[in-house]
C-alpha positions as CSV (number, residue, x, y, z in Angstrom):
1,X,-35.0,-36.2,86.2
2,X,-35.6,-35.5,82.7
3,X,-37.0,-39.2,81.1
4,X,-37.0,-37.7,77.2
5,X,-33.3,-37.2,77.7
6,X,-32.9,-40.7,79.9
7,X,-34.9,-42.1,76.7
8,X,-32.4,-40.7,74.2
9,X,-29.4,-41.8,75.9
10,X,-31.1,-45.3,76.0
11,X,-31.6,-44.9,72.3
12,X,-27.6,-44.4,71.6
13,X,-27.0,-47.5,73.9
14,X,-29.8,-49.5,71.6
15,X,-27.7,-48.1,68.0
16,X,-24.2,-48.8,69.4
17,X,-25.2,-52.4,71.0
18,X,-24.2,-51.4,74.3
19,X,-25.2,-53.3,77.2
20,X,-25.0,-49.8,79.6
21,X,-22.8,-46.2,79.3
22,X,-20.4,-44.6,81.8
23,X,-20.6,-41.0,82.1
24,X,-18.3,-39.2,83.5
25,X,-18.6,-35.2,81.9
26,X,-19.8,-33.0,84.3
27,X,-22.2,-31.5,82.1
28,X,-23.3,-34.5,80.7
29,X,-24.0,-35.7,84.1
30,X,-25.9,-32.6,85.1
31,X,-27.8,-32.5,81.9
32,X,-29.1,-36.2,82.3
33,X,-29.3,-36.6,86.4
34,X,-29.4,-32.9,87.2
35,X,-26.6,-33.5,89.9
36,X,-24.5,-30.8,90.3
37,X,-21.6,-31.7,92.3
38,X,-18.1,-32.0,90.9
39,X,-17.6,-35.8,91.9
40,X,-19.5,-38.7,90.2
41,X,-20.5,-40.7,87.3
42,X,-23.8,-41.8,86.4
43,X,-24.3,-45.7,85.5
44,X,-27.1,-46.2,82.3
45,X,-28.3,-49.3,81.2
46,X,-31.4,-50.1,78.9
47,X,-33.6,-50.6,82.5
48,X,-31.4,-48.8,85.5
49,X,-29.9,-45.6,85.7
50,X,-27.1,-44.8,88.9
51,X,-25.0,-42.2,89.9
52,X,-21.8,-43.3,91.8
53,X,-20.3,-40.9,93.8
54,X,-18.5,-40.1,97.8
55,X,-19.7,-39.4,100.7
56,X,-19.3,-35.6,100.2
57,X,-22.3,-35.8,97.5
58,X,-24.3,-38.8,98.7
59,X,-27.2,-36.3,100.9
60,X,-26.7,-34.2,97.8
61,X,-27.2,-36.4,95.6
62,X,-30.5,-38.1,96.9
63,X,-31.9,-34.5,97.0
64,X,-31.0,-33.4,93.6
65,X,-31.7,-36.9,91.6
66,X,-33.7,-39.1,94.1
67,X,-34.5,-40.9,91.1
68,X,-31.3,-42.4,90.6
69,X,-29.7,-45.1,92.6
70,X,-27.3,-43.8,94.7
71,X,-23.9,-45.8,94.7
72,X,-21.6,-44.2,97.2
73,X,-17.6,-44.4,96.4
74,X,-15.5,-46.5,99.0
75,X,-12.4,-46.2,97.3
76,X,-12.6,-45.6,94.1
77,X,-15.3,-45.0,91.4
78,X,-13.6,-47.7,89.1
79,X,-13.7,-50.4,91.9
80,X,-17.4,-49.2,92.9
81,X,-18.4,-49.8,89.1
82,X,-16.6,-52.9,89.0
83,X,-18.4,-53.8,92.3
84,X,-21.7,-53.0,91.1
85,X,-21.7,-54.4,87.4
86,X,-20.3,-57.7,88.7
87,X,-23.6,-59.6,89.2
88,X,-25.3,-58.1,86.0
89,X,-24.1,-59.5,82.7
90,X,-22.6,-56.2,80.9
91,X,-20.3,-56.9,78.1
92,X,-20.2,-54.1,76.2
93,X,-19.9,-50.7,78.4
94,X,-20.0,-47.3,76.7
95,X,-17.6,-44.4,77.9
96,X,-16.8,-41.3,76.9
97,X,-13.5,-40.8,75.7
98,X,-13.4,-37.3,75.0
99,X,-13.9,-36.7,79.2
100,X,-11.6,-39.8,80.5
101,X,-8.2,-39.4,80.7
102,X,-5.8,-42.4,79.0
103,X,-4.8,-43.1,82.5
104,X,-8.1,-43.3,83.8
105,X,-9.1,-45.6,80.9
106,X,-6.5,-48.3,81.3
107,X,-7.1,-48.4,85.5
108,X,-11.2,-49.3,83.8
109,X,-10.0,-52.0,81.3
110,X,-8.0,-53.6,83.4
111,X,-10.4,-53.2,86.6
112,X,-13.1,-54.5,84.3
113,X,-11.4,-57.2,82.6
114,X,-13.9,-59.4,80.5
115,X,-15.6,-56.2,79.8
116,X,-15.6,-54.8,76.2
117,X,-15.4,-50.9,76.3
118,X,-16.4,-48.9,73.6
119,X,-15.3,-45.1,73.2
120,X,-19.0,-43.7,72.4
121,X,-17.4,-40.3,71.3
122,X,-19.4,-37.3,71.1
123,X,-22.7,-39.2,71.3
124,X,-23.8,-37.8,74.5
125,X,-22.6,-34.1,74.3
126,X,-24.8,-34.5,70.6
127,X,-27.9,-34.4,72.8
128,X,-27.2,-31.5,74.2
129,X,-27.0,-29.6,70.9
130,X,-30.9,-28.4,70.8
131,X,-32.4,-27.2,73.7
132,X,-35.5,-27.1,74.7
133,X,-37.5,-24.3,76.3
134,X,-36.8,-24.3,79.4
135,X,-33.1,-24.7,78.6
136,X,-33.4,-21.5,76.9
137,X,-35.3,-19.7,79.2
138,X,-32.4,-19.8,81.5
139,X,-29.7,-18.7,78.9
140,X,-32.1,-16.0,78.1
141,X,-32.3,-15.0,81.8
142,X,-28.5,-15.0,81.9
143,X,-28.4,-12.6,78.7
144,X,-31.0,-10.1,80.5
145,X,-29.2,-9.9,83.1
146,X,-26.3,-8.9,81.3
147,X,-28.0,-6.4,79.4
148,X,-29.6,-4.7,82.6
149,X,-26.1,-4.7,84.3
150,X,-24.1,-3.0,81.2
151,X,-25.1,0.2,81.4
152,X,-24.1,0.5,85.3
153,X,-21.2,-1.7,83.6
154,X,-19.9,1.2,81.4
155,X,-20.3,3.8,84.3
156,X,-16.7,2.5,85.9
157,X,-14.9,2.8,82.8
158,X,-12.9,5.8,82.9
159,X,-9.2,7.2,82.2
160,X,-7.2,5.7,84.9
161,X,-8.9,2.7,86.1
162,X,-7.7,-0.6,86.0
163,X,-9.0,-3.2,83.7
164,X,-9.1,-5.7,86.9
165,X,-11.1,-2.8,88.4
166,X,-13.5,-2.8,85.9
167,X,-13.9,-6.7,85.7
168,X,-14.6,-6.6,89.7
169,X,-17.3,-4.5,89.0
170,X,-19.4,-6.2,86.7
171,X,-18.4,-9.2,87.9
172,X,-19.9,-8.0,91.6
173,X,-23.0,-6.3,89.6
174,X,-24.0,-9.5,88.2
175,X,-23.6,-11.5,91.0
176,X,-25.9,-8.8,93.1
177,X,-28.6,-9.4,90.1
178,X,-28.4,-13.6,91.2
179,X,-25.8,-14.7,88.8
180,X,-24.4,-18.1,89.8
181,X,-20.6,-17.1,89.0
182,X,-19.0,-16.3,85.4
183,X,-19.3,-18.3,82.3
184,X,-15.5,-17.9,82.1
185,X,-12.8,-15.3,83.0
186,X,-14.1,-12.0,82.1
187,X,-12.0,-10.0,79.4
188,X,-11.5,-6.4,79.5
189,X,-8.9,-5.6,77.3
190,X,-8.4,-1.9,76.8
191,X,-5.8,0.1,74.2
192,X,-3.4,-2.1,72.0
193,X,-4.6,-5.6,74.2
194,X,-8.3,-5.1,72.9
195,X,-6.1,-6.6,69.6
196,X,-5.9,-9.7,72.1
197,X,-9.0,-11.8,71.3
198,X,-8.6,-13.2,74.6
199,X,-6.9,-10.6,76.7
200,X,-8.2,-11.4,80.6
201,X,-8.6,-8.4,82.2
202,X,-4.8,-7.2,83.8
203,X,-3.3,-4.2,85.5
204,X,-3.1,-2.1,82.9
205,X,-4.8,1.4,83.3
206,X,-7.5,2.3,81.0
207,X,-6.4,5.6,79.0
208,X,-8.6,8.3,77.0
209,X,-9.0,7.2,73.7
210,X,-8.7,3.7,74.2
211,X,-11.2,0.8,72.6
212,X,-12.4,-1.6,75.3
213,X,-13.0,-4.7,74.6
214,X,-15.8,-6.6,77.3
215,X,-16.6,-10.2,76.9
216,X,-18.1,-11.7,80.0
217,X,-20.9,-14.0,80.7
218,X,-23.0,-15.0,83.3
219,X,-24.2,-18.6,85.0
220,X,-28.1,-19.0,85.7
221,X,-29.3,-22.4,86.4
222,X,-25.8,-23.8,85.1
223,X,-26.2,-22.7,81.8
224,X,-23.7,-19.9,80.4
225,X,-24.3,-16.2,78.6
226,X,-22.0,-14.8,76.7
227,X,-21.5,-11.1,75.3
228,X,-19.1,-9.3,73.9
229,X,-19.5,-5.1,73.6
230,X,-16.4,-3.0,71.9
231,X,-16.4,0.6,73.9
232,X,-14.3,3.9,73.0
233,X,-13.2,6.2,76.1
234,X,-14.1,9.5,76.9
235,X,-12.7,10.3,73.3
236,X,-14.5,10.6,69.5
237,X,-13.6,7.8,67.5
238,X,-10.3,8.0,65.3
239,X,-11.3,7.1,61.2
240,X,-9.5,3.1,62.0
241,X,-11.3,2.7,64.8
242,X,-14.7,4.0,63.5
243,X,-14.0,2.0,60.3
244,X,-13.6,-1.5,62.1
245,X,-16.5,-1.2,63.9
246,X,-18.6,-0.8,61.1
247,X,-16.8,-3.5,59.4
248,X,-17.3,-5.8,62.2
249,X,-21.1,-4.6,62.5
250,X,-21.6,-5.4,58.8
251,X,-20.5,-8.5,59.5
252,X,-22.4,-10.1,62.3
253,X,-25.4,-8.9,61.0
254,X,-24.3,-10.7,57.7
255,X,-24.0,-13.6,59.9
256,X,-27.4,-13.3,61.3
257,X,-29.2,-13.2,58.3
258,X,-27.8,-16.9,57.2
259,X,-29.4,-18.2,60.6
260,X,-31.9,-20.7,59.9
261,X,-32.4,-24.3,60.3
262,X,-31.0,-26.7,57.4
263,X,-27.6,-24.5,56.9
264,X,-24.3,-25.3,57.5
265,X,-22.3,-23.4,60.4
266,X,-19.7,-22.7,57.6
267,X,-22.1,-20.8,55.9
268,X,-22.5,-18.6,58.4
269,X,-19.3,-18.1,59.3
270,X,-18.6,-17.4,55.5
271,X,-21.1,-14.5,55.5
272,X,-19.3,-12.8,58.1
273,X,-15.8,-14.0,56.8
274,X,-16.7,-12.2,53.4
275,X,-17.7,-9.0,54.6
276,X,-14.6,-9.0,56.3
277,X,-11.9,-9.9,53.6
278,X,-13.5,-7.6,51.1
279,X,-12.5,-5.0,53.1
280,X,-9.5,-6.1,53.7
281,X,-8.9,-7.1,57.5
282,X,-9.1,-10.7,56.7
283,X,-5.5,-11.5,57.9
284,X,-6.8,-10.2,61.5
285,X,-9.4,-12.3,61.6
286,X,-8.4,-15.4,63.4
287,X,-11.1,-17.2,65.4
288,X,-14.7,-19.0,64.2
289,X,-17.6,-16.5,64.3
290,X,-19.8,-18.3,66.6
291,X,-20.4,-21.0,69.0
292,X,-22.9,-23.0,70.8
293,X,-24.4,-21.9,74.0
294,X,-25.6,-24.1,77.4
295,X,-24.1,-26.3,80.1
296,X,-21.0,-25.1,78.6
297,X,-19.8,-21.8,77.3
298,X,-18.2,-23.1,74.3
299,X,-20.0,-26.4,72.8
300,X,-21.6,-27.4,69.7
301,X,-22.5,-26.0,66.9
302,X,-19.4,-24.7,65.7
303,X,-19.5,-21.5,63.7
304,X,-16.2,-21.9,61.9
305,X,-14.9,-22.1,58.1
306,X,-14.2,-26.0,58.9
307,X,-17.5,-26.5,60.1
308,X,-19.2,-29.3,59.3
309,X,-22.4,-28.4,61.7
310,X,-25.8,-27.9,60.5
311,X,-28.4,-25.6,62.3
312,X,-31.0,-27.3,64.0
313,X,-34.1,-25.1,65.3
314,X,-33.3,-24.9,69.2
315,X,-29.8,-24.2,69.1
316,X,-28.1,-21.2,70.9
317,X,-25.1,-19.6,69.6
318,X,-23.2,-16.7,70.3
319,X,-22.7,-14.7,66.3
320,X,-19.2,-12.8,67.7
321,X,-16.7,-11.5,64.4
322,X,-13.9,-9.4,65.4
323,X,-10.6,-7.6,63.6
324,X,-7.5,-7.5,65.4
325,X,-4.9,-5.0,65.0
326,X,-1.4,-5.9,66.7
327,X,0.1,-2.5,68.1
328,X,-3.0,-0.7,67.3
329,X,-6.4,-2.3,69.0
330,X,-9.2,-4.5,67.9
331,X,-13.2,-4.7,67.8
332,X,-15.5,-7.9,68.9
333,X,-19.4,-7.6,68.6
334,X,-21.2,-10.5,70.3
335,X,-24.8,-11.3,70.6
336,X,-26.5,-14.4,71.9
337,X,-29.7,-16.0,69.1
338,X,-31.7,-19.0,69.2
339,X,-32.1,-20.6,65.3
340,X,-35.8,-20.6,65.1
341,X,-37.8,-21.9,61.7
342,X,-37.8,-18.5,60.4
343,X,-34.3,-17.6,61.2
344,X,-33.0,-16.1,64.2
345,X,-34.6,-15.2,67.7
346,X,-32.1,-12.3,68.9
347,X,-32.0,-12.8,72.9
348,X,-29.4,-9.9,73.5
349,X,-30.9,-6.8,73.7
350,X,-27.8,-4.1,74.5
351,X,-27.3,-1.8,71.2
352,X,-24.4,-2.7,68.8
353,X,-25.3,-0.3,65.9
354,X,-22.6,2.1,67.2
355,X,-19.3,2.6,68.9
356,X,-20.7,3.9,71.8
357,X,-18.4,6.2,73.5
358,X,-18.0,6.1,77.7
């Protein structure tokens, strides 16, 4: 158990005059307990700290956070917490409304009737922006893994094999180098569907002359990789295909260059957005240019033009522009960085500086 992050919860239940929170996000529960089943919800007051869960988890439980009170589930978690609060005087609880379903929320305020409950929004996912060393050691582990396994990776790409092929390969690689399972459903999208930002690997076969698109990611410790490469097949590069790369290129390592502590995610995504519209494939430019990296694939900061995020040194985020052509094909570069005081600590290793041909 981690007591500087049991500390900082208790410091959001001090601001918000709580008299305990309810959490009920997986990650969140995993970041704060280090319980990694899928079943439970951790109970935090100002001087007590359970984790309520069934009889599936309680051994697991007691091995993974001993240092939590173990509450095991009769029925139901809501009548267990009701159960447990009822000789302690809470009447303000915290929850997190962004991880409880509406349902779920009225069967807890009318379960707990008498009890104020206050939607604490994204206070708890908040702490899990900056991560500390170890957090990052174990993204960074992910990302070398990846980097080792892409050149073996690029070996099974050839004229006539399937893009599901493909993704079972480097899918079974990783998981042979001790990968946990995949960050999220690996994309190979090959000829016209590398325009599909998120085109899952399918049936399709991969043809000579086609651009690949591979984003894929790997679990290590819970925390996610993520990495995108853009690869032409057994062909020289046509002058469209050549010419978004470079644009795309220019672009992230416009991005990169903006990465510091103190600016704003928009800014960032501006940088890349710029180099992008001037020459003119700003229309096929759809998505944000980054994200944050951890328990989750996709959390905060986000690198998009709406942004309102500001780097913090300790954040991970993925720097990932792309262009889009429907009908023709499209180009994603993605690289993994932690915002450091002096700008940005590059984890991915894997060149980018050319369309590299397989």
């Amino acid at each position: 158990m981690n007591q500087e992050r049991l500390s900082r919860v208790r410091q959001v239940i001090s601001e918000q005059g709580l008299d305990a929170i309810l959490v009920s996000s997986p990650d969140n529960r995993r970041y704060l307990s280090g319980f990694t089943g899928t079943s439970g919800v951790l109970l935090i007051s100002a001087d007590e700290h359970r984790l309520l869960t069934d009889f599936r988890y309680v051994e697991q439980a007691e091995r993974e956070c001993s240092e939590f009170d173990t509450v095991r589930v009769e029925k139901t978690w809501v009548q267990t917490l009701r159960d447990t609060i009822a000789f302690r005087s809470y009447n303000r609880i915290g929850f997190e409304g962004s991880h409880l379903t509406y349902r779920l929320y009225q069967t807890l305020a009318e379960t707990l009737a008498g009890v104020q409950l206050e939607d604490v929004k994204t206070a708890v996912d908040r702490l899990r922006v900056v991560k500390d060393e170890g957090e990052i050691a174990l993204i960074r582990q992910g990302v070398l893994m990846v980097d080792e396994a892409f050149p073996a990776i690029c070996k099974t790409i050839r004229p006539g094999t399937l893009e599901r092929e493909v993704s079972l390969e480097l899918e079974f690689a990783l998981r042979r180098r001790g990968g946990e399972g995949m960050s999220f459903d690996t994309i190979v999208a090959s000829g016209m569907r590398s325009a599909l930002p998120h085109g899952v690997a399918s049936d399709k076969a991969i043809a000579r002359g086609d651009l690949v698109v591979l984003d894929l990611g790997v679990v290590c410790g819970g925390y996610a990789s993520d990495f995108t490469r853009t690869v032409l097949v057994d062909a020289d590069p046509e002058e469209w295909q050549r010419d978004i790369y470079q644009v795309v290129l220019e672009a992230q390592l416009a991005a990169i260059a903006k990465i510091r502590p103190g600016v704003r995610a928009d800014e960032v995504d501006a940088a890349a957005r710029g180099i992008i519209n001037q020459a003119g494939y700003g229309a096929y430019f759809g998505h944000g240019t980054g994200h944050g990296l951890g328990l989750n694939v996709h959390e905060a900061p986000h690198l998009g033009a709406t942004s309102e995020d500001v780097l913090e040194a300790g954040m991970v985020i993925t720097v990932e522009p792309g262009i889009y052509l429907p009908g023709k094909g499209g180009v994603r570069i993605e690289d993994v960085a932690v915002v450091r005081e002096d700008g940005a600590e590059m984890l991915t290793t894997t060149p980018n500086n050319f369309l590299c041909r397989v």
